[in-house]
C-alpha positions in Angstrom: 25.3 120.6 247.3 28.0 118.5 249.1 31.9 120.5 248.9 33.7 117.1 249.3 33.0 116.1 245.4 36.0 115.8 244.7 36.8 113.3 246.8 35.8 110.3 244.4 33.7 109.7 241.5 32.0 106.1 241.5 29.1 104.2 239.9 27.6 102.2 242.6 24.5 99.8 242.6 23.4 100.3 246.3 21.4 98.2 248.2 19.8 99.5 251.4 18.1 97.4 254.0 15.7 98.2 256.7 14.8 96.9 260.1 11.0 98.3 259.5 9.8 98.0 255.9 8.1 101.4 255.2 11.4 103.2 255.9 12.4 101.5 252.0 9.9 104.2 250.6 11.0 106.9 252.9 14.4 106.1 252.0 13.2 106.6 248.3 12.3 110.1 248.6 15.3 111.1 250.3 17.0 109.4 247.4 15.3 111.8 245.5 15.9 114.6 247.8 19.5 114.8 247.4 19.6 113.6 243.5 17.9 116.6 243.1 20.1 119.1 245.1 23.1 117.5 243.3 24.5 115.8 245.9 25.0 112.3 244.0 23.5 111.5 240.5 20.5 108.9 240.5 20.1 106.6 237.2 17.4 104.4 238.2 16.1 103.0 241.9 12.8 101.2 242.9 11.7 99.8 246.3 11.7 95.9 246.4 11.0 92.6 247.8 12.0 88.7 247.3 8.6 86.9 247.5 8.1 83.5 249.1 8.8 81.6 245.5 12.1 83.1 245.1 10.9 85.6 242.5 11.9 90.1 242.9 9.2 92.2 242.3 8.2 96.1 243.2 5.6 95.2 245.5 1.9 95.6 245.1 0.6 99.2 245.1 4.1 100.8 245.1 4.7 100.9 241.6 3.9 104.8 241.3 6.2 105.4 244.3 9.5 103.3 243.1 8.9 103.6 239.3 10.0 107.3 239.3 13.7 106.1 239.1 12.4 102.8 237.3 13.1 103.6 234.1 12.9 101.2 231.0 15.9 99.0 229.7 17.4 100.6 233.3 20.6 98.8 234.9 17.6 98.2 238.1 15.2 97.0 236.0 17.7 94.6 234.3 19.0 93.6 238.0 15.5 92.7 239.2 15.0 90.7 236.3 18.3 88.9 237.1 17.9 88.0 240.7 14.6 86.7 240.4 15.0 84.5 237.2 17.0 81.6 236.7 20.8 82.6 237.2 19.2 83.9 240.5 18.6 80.7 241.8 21.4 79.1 240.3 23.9 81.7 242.8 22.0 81.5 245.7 20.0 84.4 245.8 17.0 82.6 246.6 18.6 80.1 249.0 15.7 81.4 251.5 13.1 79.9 249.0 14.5 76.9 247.2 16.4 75.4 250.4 20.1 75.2 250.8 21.3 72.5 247.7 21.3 75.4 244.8 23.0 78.1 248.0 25.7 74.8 248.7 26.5 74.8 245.1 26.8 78.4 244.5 29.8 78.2 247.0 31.5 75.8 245.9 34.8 76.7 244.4 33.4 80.2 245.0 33.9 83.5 243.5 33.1 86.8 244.4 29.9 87.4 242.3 28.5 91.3 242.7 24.9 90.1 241.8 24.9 87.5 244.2 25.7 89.8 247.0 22.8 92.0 246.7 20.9 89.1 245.9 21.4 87.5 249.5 20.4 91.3 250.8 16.9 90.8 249.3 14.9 88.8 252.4 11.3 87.4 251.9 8.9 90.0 252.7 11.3 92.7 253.7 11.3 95.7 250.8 14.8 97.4 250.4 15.7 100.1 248.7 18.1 99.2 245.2 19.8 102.4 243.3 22.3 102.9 240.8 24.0 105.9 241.0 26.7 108.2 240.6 28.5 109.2 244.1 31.3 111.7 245.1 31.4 110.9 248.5 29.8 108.0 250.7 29.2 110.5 253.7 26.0 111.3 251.9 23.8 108.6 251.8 25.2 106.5 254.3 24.3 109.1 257.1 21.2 109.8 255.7 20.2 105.8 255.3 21.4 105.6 258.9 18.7 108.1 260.0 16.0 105.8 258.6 17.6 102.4 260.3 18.9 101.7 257.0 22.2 99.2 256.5 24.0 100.1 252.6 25.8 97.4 251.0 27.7 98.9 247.6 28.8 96.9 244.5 30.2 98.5 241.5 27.7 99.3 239.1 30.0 98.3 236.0 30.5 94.9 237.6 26.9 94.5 237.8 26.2 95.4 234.2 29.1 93.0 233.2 27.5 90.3 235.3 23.6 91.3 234.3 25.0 90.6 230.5 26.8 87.6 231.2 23.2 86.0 232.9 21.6 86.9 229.9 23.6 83.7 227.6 23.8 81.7 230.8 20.3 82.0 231.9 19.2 78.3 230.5 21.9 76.7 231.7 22.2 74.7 235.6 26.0 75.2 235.7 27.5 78.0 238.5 31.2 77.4 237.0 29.7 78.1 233.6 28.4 81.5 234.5 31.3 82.3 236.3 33.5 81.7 233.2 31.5 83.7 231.6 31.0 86.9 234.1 35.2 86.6 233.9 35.3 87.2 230.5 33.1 90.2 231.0 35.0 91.7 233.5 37.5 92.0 231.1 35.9 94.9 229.2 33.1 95.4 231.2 34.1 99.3 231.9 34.0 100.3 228.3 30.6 98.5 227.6 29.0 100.1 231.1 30.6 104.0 230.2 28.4 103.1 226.5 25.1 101.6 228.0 25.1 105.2 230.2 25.5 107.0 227.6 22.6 105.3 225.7 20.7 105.4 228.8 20.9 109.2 229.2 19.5 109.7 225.6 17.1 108.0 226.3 15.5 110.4 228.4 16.8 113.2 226.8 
């Protein structure tokens, strides 16, 4: 177990990519490696990929391997859902499939939007790893997603949960600014609602 816990205490959704595509599912059992010998706290993770039409999916035949983590009503499994629907286009996480119009739009007048981030991480065909945890230092998984090739991008995981709720009334609408307006309004309580929807999460699955 790490000593240096004390340094910080953060809820991160993580987002690791790879220059060779099977290191993702190394990658997820040394996630699991270290969740178990306490050195950072795993809520859910899963192995996957942006397919040609712009959709994000587990891909074919891994589902036992990255559905260990996977678990139902999950901040991941919400995520996935996210990126690869609607709202996901509308930001630009699928600029690689729909061509650059929706990606120019998504930019304009922009603001910083955590779900768009990792959307732009997830390429065509190349799996990465997505997590959200609890860490108490990053010199844990950073060096050990460095052994495997691995590149970790970090976004709050309460900002995420804020912005995954916000997509949810925005979803049938075509308007960036309109989602925007919205993911700033959950912002403004969005740490409250995210310490609640852990707590229902872990009794869930206890």
């Amino acid at each position: 177990m790490t000593s240096q816990k004390e340094e910080i205490v953060e809820d991160n959704v993580v987002v690791v990519q790879f220059k060779e595509p099977s290191k993702a599912y190394e990658a997820l059992s040394e996630l699991r490696r270290l969740s178990r010998a306490g050195e950072f706290e795993v809520r859910s993770a899963a192995v996957v990929e942006r397919t040609r039409d712009g959709s994000v999916q587990v891909p074919e035949g891994a589902d036992d391997e990255a559905g260990t983590f996977l678990l139902a009503g999950s901040l991941i499994g919400l995520l996935i859902g996210t990126i690869g629907g609607p709202v996901g286009m509308i930001i630009g996480g699928s600029v690689g499939a729909i061509g650059g119009s929706a990606g120019e739009a998504a930019h304009s007048g922009h603001t910083d939007v955590a779900i768009e981030t990792i959307g732009q991480r997830l390429e065509p065909g190349n799996p990465a790893l997505v997590a959200d945890m609890t860490e108490y230092t990053h010199d844990v998984l950073d060096p050990a997603m460095a052994a495997l090739g691995g590149t970790v991008t970090r976004r709050s995981s309460s900002e995420v949960y804020a912005e995954v709720r916000a997509a949810e009334k925005a979803a049938d609408r075509a308007d960036i600014d309109a989602f925007k307006a919205r993911v700033a309004e959950h912002h403004a309580d969005h740490k409250a609602k995210w310490e609640q929807f852990k707590e229902d999460a872990k009794s869930k699955v206890t």
